[in-house]
C-alpha positions in Angstrom: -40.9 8.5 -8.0 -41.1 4.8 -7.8 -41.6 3.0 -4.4 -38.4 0.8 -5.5 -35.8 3.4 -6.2 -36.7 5.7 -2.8 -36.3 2.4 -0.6 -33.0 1.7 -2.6 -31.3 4.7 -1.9 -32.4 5.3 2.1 -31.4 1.2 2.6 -28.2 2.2 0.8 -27.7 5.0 2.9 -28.0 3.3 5.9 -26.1 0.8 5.2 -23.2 3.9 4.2 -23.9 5.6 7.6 -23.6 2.0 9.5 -19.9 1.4 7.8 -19.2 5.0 8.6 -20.0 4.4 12.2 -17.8 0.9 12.6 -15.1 2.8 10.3 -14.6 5.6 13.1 -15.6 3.2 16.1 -12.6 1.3 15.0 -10.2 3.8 14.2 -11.0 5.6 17.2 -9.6 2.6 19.1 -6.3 3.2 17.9 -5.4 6.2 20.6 -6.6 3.5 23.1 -4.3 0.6 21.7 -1.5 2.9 21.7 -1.7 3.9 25.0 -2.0 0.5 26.2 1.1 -1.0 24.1 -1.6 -3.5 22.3 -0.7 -4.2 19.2 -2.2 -6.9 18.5 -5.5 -4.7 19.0 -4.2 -2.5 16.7 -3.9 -5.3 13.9 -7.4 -6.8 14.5 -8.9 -3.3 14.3 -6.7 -2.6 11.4 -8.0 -5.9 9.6 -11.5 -5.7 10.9 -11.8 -2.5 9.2 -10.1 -3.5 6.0 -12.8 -6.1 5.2 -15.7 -3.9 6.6 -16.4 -1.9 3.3 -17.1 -5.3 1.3 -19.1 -6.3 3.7 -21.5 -3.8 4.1 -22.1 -3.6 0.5 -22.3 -7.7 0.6 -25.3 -6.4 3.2 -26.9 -4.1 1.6 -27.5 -6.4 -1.8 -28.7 -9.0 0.6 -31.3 -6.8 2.2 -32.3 -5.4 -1.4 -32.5 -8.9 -2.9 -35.2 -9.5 0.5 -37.0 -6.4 -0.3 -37.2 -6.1 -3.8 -37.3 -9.9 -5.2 -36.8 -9.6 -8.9 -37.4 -6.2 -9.1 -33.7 -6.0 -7.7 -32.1 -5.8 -11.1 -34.6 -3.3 -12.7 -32.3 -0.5 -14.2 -35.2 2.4 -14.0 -35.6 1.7 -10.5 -31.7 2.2 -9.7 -31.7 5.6 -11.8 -34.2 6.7 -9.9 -32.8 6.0 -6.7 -29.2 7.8 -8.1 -31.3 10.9 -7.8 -32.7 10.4 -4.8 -29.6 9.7 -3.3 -27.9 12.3 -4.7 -30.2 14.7 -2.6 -30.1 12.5 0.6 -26.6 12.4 0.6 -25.4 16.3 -0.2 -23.7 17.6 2.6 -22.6 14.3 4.5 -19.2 14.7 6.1 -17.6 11.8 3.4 -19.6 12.8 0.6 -17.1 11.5 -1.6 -16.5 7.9 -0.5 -20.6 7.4 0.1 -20.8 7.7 -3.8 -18.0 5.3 -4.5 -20.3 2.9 -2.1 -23.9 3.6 -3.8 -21.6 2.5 -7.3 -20.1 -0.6 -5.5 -23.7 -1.5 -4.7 -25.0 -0.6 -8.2 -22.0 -2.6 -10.1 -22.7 -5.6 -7.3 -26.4 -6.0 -8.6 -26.3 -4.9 -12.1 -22.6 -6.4 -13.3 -21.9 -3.3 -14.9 -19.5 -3.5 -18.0 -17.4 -0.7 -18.0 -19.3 2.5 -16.3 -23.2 3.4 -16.1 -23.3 7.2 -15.2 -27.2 6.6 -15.2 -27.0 4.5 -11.9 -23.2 5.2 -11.0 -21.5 8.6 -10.0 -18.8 9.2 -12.6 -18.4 12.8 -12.4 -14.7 13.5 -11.3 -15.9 17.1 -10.3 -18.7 16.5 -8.3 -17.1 13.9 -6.1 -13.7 15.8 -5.0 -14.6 17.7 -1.9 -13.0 21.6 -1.2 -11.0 22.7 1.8 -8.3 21.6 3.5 -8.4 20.3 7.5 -7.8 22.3 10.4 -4.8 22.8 11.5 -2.4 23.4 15.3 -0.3 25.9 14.5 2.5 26.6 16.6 5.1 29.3 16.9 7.4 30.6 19.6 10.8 32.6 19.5 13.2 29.3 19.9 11.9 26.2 17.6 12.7 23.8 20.9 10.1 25.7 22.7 8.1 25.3 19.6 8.4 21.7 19.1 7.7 21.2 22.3 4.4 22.7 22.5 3.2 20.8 19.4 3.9 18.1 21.0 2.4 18.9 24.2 -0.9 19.3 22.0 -1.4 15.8 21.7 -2.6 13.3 24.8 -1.1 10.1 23.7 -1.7 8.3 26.9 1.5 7.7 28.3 4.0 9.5 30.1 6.9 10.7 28.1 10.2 9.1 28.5 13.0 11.5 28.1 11.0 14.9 26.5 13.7 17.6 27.1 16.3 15.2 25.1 14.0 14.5 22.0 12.6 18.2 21.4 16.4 19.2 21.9 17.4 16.5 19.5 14.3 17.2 17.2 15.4 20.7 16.7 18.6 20.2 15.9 17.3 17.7 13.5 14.8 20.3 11.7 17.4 22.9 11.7 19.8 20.8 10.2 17.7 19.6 7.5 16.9 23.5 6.4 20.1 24.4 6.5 21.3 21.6 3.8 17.9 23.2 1.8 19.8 26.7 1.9 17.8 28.0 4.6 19.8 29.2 7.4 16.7 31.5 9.2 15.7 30.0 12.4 13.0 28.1 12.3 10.1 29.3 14.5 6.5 27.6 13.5 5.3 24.4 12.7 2.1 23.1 11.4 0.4 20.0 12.4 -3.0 18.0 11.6 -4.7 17.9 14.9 -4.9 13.9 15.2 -2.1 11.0 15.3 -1.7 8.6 12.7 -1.3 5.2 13.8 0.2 2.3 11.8 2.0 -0.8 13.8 3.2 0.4 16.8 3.6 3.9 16.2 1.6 7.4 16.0 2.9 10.1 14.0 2.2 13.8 14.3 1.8 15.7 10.6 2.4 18.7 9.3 4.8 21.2 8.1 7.3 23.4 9.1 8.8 27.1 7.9 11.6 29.3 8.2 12.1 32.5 6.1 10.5 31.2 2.6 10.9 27.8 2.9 8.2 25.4 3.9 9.0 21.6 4.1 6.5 18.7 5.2 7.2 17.3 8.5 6.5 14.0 9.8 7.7 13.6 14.1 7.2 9.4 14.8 6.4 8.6 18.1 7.0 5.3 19.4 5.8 3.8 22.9 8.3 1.8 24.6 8.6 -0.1 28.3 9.8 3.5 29.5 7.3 5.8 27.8 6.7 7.9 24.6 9.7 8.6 22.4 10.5 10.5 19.4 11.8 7.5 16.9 12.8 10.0 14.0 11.8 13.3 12.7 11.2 13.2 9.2 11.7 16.5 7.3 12.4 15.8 3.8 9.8 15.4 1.2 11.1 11.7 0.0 10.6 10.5 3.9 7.3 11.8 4.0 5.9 10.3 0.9 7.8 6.0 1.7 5.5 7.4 4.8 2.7 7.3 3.1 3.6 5.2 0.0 1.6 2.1 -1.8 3.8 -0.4 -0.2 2.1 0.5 3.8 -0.8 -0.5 5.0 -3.1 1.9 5.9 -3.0 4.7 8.6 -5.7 4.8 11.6 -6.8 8.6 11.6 -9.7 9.7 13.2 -11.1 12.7 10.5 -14.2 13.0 9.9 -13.7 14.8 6.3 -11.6 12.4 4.9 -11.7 14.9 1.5 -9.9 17.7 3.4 -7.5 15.7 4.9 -6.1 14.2 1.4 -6.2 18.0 -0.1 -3.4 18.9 3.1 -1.7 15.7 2.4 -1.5 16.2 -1.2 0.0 19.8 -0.2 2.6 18.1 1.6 3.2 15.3 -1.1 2.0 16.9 -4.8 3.6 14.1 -6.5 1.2 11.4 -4.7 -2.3 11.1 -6.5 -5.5 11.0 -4.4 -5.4 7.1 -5.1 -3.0 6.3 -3.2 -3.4 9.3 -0.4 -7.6 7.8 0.1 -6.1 4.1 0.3 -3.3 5.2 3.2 -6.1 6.5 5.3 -8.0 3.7 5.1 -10.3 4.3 2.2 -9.3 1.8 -0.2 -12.3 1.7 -2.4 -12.4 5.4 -3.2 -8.6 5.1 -4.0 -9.7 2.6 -6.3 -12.2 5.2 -7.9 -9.8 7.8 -7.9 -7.0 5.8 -9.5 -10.0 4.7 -12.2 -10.6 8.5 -13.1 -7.2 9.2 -13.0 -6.6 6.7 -15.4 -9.1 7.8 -17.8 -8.4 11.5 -17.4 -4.5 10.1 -18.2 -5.9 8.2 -21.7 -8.3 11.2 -23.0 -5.3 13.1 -23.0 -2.4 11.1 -23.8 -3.6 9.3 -26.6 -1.6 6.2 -25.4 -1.8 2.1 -26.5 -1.1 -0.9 -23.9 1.5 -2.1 -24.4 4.0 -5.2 -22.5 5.7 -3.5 -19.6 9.0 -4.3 -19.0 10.7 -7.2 -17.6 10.7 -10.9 -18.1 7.3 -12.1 -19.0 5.8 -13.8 -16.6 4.2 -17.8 -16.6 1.3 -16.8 -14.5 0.3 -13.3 -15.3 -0.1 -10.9 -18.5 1.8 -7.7 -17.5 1.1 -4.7 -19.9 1.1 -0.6 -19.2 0.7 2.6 -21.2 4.4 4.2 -21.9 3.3 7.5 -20.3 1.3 6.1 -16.8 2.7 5.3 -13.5 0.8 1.7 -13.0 1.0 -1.9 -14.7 -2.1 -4.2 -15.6 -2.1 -7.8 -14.4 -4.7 -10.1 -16.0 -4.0 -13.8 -15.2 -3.3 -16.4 -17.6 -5.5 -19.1 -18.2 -3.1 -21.6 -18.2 0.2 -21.7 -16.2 3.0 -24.0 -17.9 5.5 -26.2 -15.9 7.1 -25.7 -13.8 4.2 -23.4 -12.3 2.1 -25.6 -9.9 -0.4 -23.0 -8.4 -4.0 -22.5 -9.7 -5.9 -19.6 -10.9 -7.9 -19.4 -7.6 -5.1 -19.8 -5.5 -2.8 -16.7 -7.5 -6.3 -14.8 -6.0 -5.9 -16.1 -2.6 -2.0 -14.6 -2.5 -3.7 -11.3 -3.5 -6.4 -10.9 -1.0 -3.7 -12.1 1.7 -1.5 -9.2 0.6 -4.4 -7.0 1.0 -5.1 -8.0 4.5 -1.7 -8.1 5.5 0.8 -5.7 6.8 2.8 -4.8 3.7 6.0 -3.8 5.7 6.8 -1.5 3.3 7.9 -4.2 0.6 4.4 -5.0 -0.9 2.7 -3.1 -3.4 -0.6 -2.5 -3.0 -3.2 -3.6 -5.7 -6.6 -2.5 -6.6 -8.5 -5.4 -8.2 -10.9 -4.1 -10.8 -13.5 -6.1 -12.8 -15.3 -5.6 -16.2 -13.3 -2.6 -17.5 -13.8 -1.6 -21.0 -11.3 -0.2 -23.7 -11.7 0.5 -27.2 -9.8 -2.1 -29.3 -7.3 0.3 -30.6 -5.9 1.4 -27.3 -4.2 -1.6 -27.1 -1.1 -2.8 -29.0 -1.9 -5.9 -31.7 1.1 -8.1 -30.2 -0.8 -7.5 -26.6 -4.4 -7.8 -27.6 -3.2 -11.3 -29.6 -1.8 -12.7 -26.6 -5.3 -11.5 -24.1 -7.0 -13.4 -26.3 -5.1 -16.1 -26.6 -3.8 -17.0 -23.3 -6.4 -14.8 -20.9 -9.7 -15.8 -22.5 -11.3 -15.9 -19.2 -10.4 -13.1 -18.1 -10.4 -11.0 -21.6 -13.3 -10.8 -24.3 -13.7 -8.7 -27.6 -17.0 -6.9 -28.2 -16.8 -5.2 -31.2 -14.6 -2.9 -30.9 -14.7 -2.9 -27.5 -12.2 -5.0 -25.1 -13.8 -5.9 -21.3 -11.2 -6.9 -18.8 -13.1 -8.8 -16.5 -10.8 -9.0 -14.3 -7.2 -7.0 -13.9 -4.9 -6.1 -11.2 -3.8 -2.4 -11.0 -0.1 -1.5 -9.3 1.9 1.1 -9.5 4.3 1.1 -11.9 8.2 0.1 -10.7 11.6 -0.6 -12.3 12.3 -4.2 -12.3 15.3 -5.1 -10.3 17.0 -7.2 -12.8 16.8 -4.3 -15.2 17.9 -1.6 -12.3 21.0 -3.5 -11.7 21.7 -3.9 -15.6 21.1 0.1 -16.1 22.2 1.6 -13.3 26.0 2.8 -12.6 28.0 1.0 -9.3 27.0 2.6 -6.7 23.4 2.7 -7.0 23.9 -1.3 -8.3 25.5 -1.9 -4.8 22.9 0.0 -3.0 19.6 -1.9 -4.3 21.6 -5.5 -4.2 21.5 -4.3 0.0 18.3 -3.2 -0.2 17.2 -6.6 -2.0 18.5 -8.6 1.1 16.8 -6.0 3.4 13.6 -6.4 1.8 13.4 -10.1 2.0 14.4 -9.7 5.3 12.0 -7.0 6.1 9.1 -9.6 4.7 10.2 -12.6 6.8 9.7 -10.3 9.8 6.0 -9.4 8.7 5.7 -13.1 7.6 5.9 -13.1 4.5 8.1 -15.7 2.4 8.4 -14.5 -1.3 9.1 -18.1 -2.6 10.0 -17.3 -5.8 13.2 -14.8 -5.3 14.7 -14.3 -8.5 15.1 -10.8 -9.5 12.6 -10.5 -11.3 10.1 -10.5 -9.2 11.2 -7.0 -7.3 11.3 -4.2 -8.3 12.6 -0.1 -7.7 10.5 2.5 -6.8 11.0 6.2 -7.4 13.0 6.6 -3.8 15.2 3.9 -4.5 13.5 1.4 -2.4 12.9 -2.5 -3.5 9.9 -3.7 -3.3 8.2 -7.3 -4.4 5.5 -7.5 -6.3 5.0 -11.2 -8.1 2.2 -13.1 -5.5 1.7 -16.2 -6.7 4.0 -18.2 -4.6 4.3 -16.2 -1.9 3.7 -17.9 2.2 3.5 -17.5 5.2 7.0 -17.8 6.4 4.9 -19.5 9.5 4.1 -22.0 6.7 7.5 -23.2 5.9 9.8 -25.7 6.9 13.1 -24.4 6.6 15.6 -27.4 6.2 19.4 -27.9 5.5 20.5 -30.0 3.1 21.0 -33.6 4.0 24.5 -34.9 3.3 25.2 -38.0 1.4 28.5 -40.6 1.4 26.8 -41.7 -2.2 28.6 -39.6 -5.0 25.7 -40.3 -7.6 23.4 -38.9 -5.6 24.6 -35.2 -5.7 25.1 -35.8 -9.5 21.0 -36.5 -9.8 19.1 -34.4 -11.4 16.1 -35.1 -9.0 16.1 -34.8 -5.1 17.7 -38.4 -3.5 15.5 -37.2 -0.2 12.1 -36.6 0.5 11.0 -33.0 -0.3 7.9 -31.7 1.3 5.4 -29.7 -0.3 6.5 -27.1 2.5 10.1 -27.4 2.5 12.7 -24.9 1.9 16.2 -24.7 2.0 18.0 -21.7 2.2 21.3 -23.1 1.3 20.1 -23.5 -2.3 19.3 -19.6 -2.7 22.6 -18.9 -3.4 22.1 -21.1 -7.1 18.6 -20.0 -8.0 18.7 -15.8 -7.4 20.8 -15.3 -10.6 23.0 -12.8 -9.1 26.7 -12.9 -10.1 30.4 -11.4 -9.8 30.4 -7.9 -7.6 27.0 -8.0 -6.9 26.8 -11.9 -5.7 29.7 -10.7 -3.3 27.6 -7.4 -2.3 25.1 -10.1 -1.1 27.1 -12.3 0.9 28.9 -10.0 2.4 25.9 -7.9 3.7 23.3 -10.6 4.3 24.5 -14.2 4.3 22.1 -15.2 6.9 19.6 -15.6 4.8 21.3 -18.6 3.3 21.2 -20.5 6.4 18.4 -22.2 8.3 18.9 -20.1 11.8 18.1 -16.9 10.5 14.8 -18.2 9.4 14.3 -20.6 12.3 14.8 -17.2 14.3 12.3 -15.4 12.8 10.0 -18.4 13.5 10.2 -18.0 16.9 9.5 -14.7 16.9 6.8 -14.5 15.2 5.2 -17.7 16.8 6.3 -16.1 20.5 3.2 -13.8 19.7 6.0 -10.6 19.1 4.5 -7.8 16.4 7.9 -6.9 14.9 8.3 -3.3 13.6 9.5 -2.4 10.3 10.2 1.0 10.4 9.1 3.3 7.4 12.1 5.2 7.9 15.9 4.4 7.1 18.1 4.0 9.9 19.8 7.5 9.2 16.8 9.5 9.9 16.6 8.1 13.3 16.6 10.8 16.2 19.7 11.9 17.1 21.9 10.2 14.0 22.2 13.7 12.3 24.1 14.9 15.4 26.3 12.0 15.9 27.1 12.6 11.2 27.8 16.1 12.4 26.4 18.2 9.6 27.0 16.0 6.9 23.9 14.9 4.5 22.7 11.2 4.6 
């Protein structure tokens, strides 16, 4: 055993132990922030912890590069130090995500093309942890006594502000939910993960609930208010739980130390969502990124599948292609971006890494950047590979036989919303053209101005929900100057082709959405009628204010139908 590779892997490891250390300093904060209504606590720990992985491994190289000189790059040493880490690490608590940080380190140093199992851990098998987390379980004769003791099992710092009212609502709620599943046994014991997840400014107690042989995932939201701790909604059905969790939030603050159990109870609750996406809600967003890189492999071996174009306009800045069978879309951007398309390669990056920092309010997809992935040539469809080549030479390069993307976007995989509309019947038309103008409006709230708004550029996910996904003229809605339209006496001038009045680069005017969104007939008319606002200056100008007041405006993850107590007020109808 060389001197190099044994003080490669114990720096490595300390440097893995340090991020663990800051990773549950900070999340354990979030009881503390809770408790003390302060948000914007919440966010800085949130963020603060987001960017801590990268850094540590931007630490680690740097103390290697001190240590080792040119030795650094010598391959041998780093297989040898793969072993030795291998040793050093068996047992540790997040076994998992400390070998998706030894690979980050090895791919920093070496520039890996592709994968290295010599220096990197590959193995799918050998990195998914057994078990599942420990769980409260709670039973008792009436479920209101039972609800209420799970709840009782959590200290969340404050007093509660009306208790007897939300475990009697809650009930109801649960019962009622069961009983449009078929199941008409009372309901008697719930299931719970022992720790609160927090996200904005709520904590949520998870877990499950069962009566006679029925068990559905349960999901109580806990919100603290001026007068206390409330019960916002009670989320029973399985869609609720996964928007909960889904690619378009930002990460949870949960205080586990087994991060690997806790996805295997999740995934329980949620089969349909992938470990990808179930590591990067808890806050683990690199080891979602390995799992949704073995995932995609494990999906090619077997399917057999080319890249192909995904569907939907193609786009001026970026190169959007899929495999028919997989549930994400590849993004390389162009080298070149034709007019009318202003923006500039490192700026389109800038939009990304400011989604990845910011709270996605449930309307951003997440995206896992990825660099120096290889293909075989023949996975990918000649029409495709042409254009790579073509117009992403900087970012695409043939060896061989072989195709590297050196660099590529990953996102999940949604229906276009100008397609949607085409293909779907009425109703569900209607119901997404609402959803559109809640989205936008949902994003303005978060600060975030879409700029370009064309159809397009959102899309529908598998619960209905639209979401935007096309970065590169996205803002800060803090950033814009939201104007009307000056008025003229002069005829000619409204006739111009060109603006008659100065334009900022900053200026917007809302009045002019109405021509630009494409949206016509019925659907035009769904829009106006249910969210003219946003064609006016005030609405924006409101949101302004709010934001710039200091205010951390909620988005909730849940519709306003789930909402405690709406279910009584519907009676027993279904939402």
């Amino acid at each position: 055993m060389s001197a190099s590779g044994d003080l490669i892997a114990q720096t490595v490891l300390a440097y893995f132990d340090e991020y663990c250390r800051r990773f549950a300093e900070l999340t354990a904060n979030a009881p503390r922030r809770f408790a003390a209504r302060d948000w914007h606590g919440l966010q800085e720990d949130s963020g603060e912890r987001l960017e801590l992985y990268n850094n540590r491994v931007d630490a680690v190289v740097d103390d290697l590069a001190t240590e080792l000189g040119a030795a650094l790059e010598d391959h041998a040493a780093w297989e040898e130090a793969r072993g030795v880490y291998l040793g050093v690490i068996d047992g540790h608590s997040s076994i998992e995500i400390g070998k998706t940080f030894f690979s980050s380190v090895t791919r920093r140093v070496l520039t890996t093309e592709g994968t290295d199992p010599a220096v990197e851990f590959t193995d799918d098998a050998a990195s998914f942890p057994e078990g599942e987390a420990d769980l409260l379980d709670v039973e008792d004769a009436l479920l209101e006594d039972t609800l209420l003791g799970l709840l009782q099992s959590f200290d969340l710092g404050a007093p509660w502000h009306n208790l007897e009212r939300d475990v009697r609502l809650g009930a109801l709620e649960i019962e009622r939910r069961f009983a449009l599943h078929g199941e008409h046994e009372a309901v008697r014991r719930l299931e719970a993960l022992p720790y609160a997840f927090f996200r904005g400014r709520a904590a949520y107690i998870v877990g499950a609930a069962t009566a006679g042989g029925l068990t559905l995932p349960l999901a109580l939201a806990i919100h603290h208010t001026t007068r206390g701790l409330t019960v916002g909604a009670v989320l029973v059905e399985p869609d609720d739980i996964s928007v909960l969790f889904s690619y378009t939030r930002s990460s949870f603050l949960v205080a586990t130390a087994r991060p690997g159990e806790l996805v295997n109870y999740l995934r329980r609750l949620m089969p349909h969502r992938k470990p990808a996406e179930l590591y990067t809600a808890i806050g683990y967003n690199k080891h979602g990124k390995t799992e949704r890189y073995r995932d995609l492999r494990s999906h090619m071996a077997e399917s057999g599948e080319r890249f192909e174009y995904a569907r939907g306009v193609r786009g001026m800045v970026m190169i959007v292609f899929t495999l028919p069978g997989y549930d994400a879309v590849f993004k390389v951007i162009r080298d070149r971006f034709p007019y009318p398309k202003q923006t500039t390669r490192r700026q389109v990056m800038a939009k990304y890494r400011l989604v990845f920092r910011h709270d996605r309010a449930g309307r951003l997809i997440d995206a896992h950047e990825f660099e120096h992935m290889r293909f075989l040539r023949a996975q990918f469809s000649a029409e495709l590979l042409e254009e790579l080549q073509r117009e992403a030479a900087r970012s695409v390069t043939l060896d061989g036989e072989t195709v590297i993307l050196h660099h590529v976007y990953v996102e999940r995989k949604v229906v276009p919303l100008d397609i949607y509309l085409r293909e779907s019947n009425p109703v569900k038309a209607t119901a997404a053209m609402i959803d559109y103008g809640r989205a936008i409006k949902n994003l303005a709230l978060s600060d975030i101005f879409p700029g370009d708004m064309l159809l397009k550029n959102f899309g529908v996910t598998r619960s209905g929900r639209v979401v935007f996904y096309d970065y590169d003229e996205l803002s800060k809605v803090t950033d814009c100057n939201f104007r009307e339209m000056p008025e003229t006496q002069d005829p000619t001038d409204e006739m111009s082709a060109d603006p008659w009045f100065g334009v900022g680069e900053h200026d917007v005017f809302p009045e002019e959405f109405r021509n630009f969104l494409g949206v016509r007939g019925e659907l035009r008319s769904v829009l106006e009628q249910h969210h003219s606002d946003l064609f006016g200056v005030r609405f924006w100008h409101r949101v302004q204010d709010r934001i710039q007041s200091g205010e951390v405006i909620e988005i909730f993850p849940y519709q306003r139908s789930r909402r405690l107590g709406a279910g009584v007020r519907r009676g027993a109808r279904a939402s």
